[in-house]
ZAMARSE-82950 format. One line per 10 residues: number of its first residue (from 1); their letters; for each residue x, y, z of C-alpha. Coordinates in nm, 2 decimals. Layout:
// residues N
NUM) a) X Y Z | ... .
// end
This chain:
// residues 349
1) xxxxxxxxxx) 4.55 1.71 3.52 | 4.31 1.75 3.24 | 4.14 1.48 3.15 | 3.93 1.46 2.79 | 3.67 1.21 2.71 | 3.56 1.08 2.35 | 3.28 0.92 2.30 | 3.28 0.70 2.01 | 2.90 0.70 1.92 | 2.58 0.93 2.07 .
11) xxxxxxxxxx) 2.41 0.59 2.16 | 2.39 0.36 2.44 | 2.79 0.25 2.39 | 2.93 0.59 2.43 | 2.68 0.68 2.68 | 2.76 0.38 2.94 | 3.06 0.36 2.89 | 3.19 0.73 2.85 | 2.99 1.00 2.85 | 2.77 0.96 3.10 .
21) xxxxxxxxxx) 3.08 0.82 3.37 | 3.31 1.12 3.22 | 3.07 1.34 3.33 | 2.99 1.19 3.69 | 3.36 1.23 3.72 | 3.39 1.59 3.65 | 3.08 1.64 3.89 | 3.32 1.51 4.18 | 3.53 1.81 4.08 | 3.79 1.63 3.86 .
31) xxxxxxxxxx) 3.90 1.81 3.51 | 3.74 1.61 3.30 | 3.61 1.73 2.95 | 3.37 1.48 2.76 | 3.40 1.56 2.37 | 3.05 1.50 2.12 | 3.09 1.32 1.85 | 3.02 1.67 1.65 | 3.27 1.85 1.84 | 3.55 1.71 1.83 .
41) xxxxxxxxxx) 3.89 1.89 1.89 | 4.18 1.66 1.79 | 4.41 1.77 1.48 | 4.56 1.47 1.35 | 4.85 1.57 1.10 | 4.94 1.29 0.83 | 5.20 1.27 0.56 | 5.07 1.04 0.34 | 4.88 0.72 0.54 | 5.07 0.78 0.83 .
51) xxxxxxxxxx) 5.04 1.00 1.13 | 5.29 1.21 1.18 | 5.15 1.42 1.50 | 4.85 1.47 1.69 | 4.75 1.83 1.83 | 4.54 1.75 2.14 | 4.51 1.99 2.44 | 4.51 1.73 2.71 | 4.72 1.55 2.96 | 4.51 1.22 2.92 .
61) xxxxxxxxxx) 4.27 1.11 2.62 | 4.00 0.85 2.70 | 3.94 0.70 2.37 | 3.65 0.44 2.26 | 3.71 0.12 2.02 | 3.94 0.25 1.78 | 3.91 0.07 1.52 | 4.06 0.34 1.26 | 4.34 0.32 1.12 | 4.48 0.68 1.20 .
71) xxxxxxxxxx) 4.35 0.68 1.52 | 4.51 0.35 1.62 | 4.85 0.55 1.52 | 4.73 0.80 1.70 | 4.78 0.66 2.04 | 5.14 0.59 1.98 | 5.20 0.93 1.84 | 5.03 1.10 2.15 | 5.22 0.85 2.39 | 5.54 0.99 2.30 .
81) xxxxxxxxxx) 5.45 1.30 2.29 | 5.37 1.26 2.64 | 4.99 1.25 2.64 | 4.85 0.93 2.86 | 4.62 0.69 2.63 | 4.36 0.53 2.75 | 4.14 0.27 2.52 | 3.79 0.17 2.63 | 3.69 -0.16 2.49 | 3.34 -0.33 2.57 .
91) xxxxxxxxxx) 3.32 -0.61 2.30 | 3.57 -0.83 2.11 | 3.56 -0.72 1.81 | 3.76 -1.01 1.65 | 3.47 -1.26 1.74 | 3.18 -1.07 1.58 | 2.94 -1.28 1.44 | 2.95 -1.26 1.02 | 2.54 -1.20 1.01 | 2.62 -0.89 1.24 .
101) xxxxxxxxxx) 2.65 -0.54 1.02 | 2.95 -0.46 1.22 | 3.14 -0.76 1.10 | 3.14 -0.63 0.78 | 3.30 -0.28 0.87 | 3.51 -0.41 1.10 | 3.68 -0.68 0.91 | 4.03 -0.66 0.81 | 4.06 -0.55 0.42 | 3.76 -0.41 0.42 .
111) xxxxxxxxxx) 3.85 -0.03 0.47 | 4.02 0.18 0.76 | 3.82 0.02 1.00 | 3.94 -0.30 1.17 | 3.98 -0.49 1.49 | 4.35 -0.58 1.45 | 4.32 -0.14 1.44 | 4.22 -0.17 1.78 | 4.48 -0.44 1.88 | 4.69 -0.23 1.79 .
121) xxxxxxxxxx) 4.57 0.10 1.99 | 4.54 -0.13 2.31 | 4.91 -0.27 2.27 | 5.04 0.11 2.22 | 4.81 0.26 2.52 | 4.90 0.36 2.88 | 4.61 0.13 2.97 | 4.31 -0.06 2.84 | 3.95 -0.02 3.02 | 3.72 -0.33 2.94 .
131) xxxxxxxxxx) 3.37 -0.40 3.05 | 3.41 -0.75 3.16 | 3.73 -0.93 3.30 | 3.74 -1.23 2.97 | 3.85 -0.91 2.73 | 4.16 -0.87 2.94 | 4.28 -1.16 2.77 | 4.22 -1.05 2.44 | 4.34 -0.66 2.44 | 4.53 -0.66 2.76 .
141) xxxxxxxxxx) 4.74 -0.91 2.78 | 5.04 -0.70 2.82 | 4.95 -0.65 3.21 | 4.79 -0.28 3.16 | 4.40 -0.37 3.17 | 4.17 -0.26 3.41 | 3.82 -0.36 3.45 | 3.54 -0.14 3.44 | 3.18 -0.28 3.47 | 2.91 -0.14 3.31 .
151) xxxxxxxxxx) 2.68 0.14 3.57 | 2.34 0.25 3.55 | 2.29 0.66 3.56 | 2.00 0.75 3.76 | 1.73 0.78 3.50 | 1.69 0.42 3.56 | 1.63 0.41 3.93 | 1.28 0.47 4.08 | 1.07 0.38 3.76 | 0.71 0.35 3.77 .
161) xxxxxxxxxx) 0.60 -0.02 3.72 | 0.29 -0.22 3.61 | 0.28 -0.57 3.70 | 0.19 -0.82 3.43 | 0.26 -1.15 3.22 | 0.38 -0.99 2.90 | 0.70 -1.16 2.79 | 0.97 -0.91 2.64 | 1.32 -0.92 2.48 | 1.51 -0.57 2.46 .
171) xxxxxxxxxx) 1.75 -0.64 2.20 | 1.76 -0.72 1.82 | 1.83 -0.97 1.61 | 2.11 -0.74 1.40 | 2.32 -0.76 1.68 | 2.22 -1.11 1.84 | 2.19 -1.28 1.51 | 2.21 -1.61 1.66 | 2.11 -1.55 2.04 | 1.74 -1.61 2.05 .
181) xxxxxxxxxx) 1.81 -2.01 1.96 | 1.94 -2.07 2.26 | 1.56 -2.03 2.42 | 1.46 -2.33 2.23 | 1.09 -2.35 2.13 | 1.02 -2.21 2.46 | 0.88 -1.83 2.32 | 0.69 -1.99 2.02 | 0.55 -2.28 2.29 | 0.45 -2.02 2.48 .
191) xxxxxxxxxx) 0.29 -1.78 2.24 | 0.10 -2.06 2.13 | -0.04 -2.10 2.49 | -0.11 -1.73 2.48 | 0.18 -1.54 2.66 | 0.21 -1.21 2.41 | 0.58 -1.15 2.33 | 0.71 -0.80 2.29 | 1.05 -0.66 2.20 | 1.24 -0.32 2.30 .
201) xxxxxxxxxx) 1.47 -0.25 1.92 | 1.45 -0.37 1.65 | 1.18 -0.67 1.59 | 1.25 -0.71 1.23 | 1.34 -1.11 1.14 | 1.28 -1.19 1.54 | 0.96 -1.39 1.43 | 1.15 -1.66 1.21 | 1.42 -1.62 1.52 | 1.22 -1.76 1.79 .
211) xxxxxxxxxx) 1.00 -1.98 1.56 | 0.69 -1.73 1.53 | 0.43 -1.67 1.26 | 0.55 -1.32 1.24 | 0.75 -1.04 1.39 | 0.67 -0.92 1.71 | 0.57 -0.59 1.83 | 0.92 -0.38 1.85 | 1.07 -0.03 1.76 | 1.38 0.15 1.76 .
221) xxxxxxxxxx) 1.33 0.33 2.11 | 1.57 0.64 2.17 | 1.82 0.64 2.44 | 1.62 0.89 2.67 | 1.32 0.66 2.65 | 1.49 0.30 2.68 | 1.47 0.26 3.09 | 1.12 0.34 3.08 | 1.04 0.14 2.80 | 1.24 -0.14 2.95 .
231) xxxxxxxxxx) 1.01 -0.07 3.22 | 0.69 -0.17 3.04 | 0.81 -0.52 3.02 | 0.66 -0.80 3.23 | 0.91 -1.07 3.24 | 1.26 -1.00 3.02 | 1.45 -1.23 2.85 | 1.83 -1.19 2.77 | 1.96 -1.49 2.51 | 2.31 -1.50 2.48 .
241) xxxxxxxxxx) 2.50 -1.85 2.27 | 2.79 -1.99 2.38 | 3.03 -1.78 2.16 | 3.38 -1.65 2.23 | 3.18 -1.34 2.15 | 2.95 -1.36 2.42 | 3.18 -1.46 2.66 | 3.30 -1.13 2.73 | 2.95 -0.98 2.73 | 2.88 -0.74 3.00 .
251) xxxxxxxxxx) 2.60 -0.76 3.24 | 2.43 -0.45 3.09 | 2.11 -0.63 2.90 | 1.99 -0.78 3.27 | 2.15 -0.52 3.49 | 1.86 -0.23 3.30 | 1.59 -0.49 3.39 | 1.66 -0.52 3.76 | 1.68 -0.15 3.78 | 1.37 -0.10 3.61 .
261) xxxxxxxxxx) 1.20 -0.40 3.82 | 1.17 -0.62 3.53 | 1.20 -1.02 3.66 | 1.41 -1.17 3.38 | 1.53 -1.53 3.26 | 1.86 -1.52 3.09 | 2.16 -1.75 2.95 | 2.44 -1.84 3.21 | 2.71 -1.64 3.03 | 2.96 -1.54 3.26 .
271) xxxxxxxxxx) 2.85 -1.15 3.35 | 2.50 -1.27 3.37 | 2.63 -1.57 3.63 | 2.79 -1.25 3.83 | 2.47 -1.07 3.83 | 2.26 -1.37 3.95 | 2.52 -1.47 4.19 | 2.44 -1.11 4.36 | 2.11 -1.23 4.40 | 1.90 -1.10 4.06 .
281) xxxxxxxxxx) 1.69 -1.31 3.83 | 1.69 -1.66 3.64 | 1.95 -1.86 3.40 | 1.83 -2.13 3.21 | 2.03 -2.32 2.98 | 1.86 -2.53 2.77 | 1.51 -2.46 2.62 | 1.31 -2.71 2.83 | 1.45 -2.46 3.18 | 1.36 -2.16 2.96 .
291) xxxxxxxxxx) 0.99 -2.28 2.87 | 0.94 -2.39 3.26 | 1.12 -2.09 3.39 | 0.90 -1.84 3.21 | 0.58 -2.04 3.24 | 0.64 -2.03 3.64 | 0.67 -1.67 3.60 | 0.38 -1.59 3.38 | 0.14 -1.81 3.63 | 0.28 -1.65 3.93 .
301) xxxxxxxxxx) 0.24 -1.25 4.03 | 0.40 -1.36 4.38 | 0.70 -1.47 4.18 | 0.73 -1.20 3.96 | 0.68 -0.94 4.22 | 1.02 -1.09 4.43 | 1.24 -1.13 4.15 | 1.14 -0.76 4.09 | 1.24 -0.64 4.47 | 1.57 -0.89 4.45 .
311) xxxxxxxxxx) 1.67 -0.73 4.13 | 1.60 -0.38 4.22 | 1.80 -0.42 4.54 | 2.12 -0.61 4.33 | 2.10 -0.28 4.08 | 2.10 0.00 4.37 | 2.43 -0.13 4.47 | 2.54 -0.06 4.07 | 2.45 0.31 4.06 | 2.68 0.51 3.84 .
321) xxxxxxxxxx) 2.67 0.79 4.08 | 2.78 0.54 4.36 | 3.06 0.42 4.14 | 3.19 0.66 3.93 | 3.53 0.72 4.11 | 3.65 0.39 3.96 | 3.68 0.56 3.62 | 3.89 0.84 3.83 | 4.08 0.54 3.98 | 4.12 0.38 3.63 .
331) xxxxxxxxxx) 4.24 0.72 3.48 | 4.49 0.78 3.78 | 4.65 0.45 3.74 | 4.70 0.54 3.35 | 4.87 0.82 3.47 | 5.10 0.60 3.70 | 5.16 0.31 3.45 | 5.27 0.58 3.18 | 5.51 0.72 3.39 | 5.69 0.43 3.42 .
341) xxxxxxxxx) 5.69 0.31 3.05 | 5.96 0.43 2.81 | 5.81 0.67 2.54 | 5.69 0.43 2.19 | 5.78 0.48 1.87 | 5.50 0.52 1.67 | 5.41 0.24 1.47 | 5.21 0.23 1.16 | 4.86 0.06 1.10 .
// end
């Protein structure tokens, strides 16, 4: 059974969630062929705006977020043709925030890209993979979802660490636009005290976020580079609002910190409740539990030092390498549940 693997971007979304476990699964001897962005080796034929055949050499075809509106026909015209679809979601894309750049693409009306695109993929697919069990609800409510939770590769396992109070937030606002409020004035308060506050991405419009006099130190950081500069930070922070958006968040954001060591204080989202539940890290509601909860760990070394052992020991048990053959499962069962579906008829976006 050949298996092929697209990405849907270089970055840290098609690297978590395809790349890197399409590759741990061919290294357990499966045939499994993970596609670049630059190389890819479908043939989609079209008559007009509609999709009348796709030329693929595979016998499955892991897809990521279609939001296109070929591709989303795609899947139906490759289902009955025989091919078994799978579609990788990690995000509802119908609850983006508006002050997030990807609302704006991904909007319907606003070009071929669009989440009802990708309802429509995940109707017509053999099965739907999602990051965190709330998205079953929204693009597998027909019964063929399977849950896939986000893994750490290796390169974040083992990293060297320097204790100290520093207070950091890996993230940015263009994709949080209204996450850091939750925290309250507990960052400025603090600042003010004399915690410094650092940020792994993007820093730009993160000092008017948190209520600071300017923008704190940040940087785009490439994706070879991120676990150790994750690393660097002395106490993390992971904001997430009450959205439907954030809702079905993965558990990524605090999951990199307890691998890299990194005690962290974050919102009680649902992933992030599962990952403290296993024993890693802080949640704190409401800004006077952040403020007290980051204070405690800026006064204390002790404290920080057995958050950083709880956390490392909750992220060993998530290794990729340790877990990979749940992508092999998920793939196998697409297999199964395809066999046992009559063949679509293609339907148009």
């Amino acid at each position: 059974m050949k298996i092929v693997v697209y990405p849907s971007d270089s970055f840290g979304c098609g690297s978590f969630r395809m790349r890197w476990p399409g590759e741990a699964v061919a290294k357990a001897g499966h045939d499994v062929e993970v596609i670049g962005t630059r190389d890819r080796n479908v043939r989609v034929v079209m008559d007009g705006d509609t999709v009348k055949d796709v030329l693929v050499d595979a016998d499955v075809v892991v897809l990521q977020r279609v939001t296109h509106a070929y591709m989303a026909q795609a899947v139906g015209v490759m289902r009955a043709k025989g091919v078994v679809v799978v579609v990788d979601v990690d995000d509802d894309l119908s609850a983006i925030h508006p002050d997030n750049p990807a609302w704006a693409v991904h909007r319907p009306g606003a070009g071929l890209h669009s989440w009802h695109n990708l309802a429509l993929a995940c109707r017509t697919a053999s099965l739907v993979t999602v990051s965190a069990p709330a998205l079953l609800d929204v693009y597998a409510r027909h019964g063929r979802g399977h849950v896939l939770h986000n893994y750490l590769p290796d390169t974040y396992y083992g990293l060297p660490r320097t204790d100290s109070d520093v207070i950091g937030w890996p993230g940015s606002i263009h994709s949080h636009p209204n996450d850091p409020q939750v925290v309250g004035g507990a960052v400025a308060r603090l600042v003010d005290e004399g915690a410094e506050f650092v940020m792994r991405g993007d820093s730009t419009g993160a000092g008017r976020a948190f209520g600071l006099a300017e923008d704190p130190v940040g940087g785009g950081v490439p994706i070879e580079e991120w676990p150790a500069a994750v690393a660097e930070l002395g106490v993390g922070i992971a904001p997430l609002a009450d959205t439907r958006f954030n809702r079905s968040k993965s558990w990524l954001k605090p999951l990199e910190m307890s691998a890299a060591g990194v005690p962290w204080v974050a919102s009680p989202r649902a992933e992030y409740r599962r990952l403290h539940e296993m024993g890693a890290g802080i949640l704190a509601e409401r800004g006077r539990v952040w403020y007290r909860e980051l204070r405690r760990l800026r006064e204390s070394a002790a404290l920080r030092q057995e958050l950083s052992e709880a956390g490392r020991a909750v992220a060993e048990q998530l290794r990729l390498s340790q877990n990979a053959w749940r992508w092999a499962e998920a793939w196998e069962r697409a297999v199964e549940i395809d066999r046992a579906m009559p063949r679509p008829q293609p339907v148009a976006a």
